[in-house]
matplotlib code that plots the C-alpha trace (Angstrom):
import matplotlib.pyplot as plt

x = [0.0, 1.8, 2.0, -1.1, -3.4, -2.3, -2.7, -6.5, -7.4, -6.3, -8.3, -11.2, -11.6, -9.9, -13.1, -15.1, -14.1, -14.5, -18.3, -18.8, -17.7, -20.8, -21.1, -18.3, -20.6, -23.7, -26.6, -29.8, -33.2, -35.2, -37.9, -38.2, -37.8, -39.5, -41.1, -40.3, -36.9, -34.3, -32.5, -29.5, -29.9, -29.7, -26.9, -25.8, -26.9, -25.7, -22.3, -21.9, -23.3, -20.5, -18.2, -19.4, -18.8, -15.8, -14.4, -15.9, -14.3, -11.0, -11.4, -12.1, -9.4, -6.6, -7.1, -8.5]
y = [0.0, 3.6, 6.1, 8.2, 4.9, 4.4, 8.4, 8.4, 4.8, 6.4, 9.5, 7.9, 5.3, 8.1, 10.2, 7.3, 7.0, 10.7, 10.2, 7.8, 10.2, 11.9, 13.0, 15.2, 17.5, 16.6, 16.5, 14.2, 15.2, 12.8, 12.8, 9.9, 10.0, 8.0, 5.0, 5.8, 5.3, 7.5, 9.8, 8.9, 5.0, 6.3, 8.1, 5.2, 2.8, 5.0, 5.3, 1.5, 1.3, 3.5, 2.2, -1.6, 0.1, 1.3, -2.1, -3.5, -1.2, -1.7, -5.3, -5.3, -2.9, -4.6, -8.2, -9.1]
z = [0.0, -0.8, 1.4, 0.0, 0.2, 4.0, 4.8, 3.1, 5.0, 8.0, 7.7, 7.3, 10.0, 12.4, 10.7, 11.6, 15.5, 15.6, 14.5, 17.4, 19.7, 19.2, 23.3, 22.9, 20.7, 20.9, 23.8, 22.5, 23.5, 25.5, 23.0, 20.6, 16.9, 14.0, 15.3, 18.5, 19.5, 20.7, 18.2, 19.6, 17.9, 14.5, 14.9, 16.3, 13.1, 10.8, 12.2, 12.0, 8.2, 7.3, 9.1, 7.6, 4.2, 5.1, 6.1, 2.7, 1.0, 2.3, 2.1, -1.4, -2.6, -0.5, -0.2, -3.3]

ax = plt.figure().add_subplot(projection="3d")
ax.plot(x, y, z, "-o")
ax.set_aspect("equal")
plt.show()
């Protein structure tokens, strides 16, 4: 992997853990969302589908 490859992988999954850091800026509101679940939970899912697509895309480009 060249240096640029590593630097951009690393940006993103540090970009990544810096979006599930999310009570460092942000306070969620006790009132529930869309079907009625905290907001906080899609935060939470949507963190975790990037980070899923992430890994996939890693994956793919590296080790195949």
């Amino acid at each position: 992997m060249s240096k640029k490859n590593k630097l951009i992988w690393s940006t993103i999954f540090i970009a990544i853990f810096l979006l599930s850091q999310d009570y460092l800026f942000t306070s969620w509101e006790g009132r529930p969302s869309f079907l009625g679940f905290p907001n906080w939970i899609a935060w939470f899912a949507f963190v975790h589908l990037v980070f899923i697509a992430a890994m996939y895309i890693f994956a793919k480009k590296h080790w195949h």
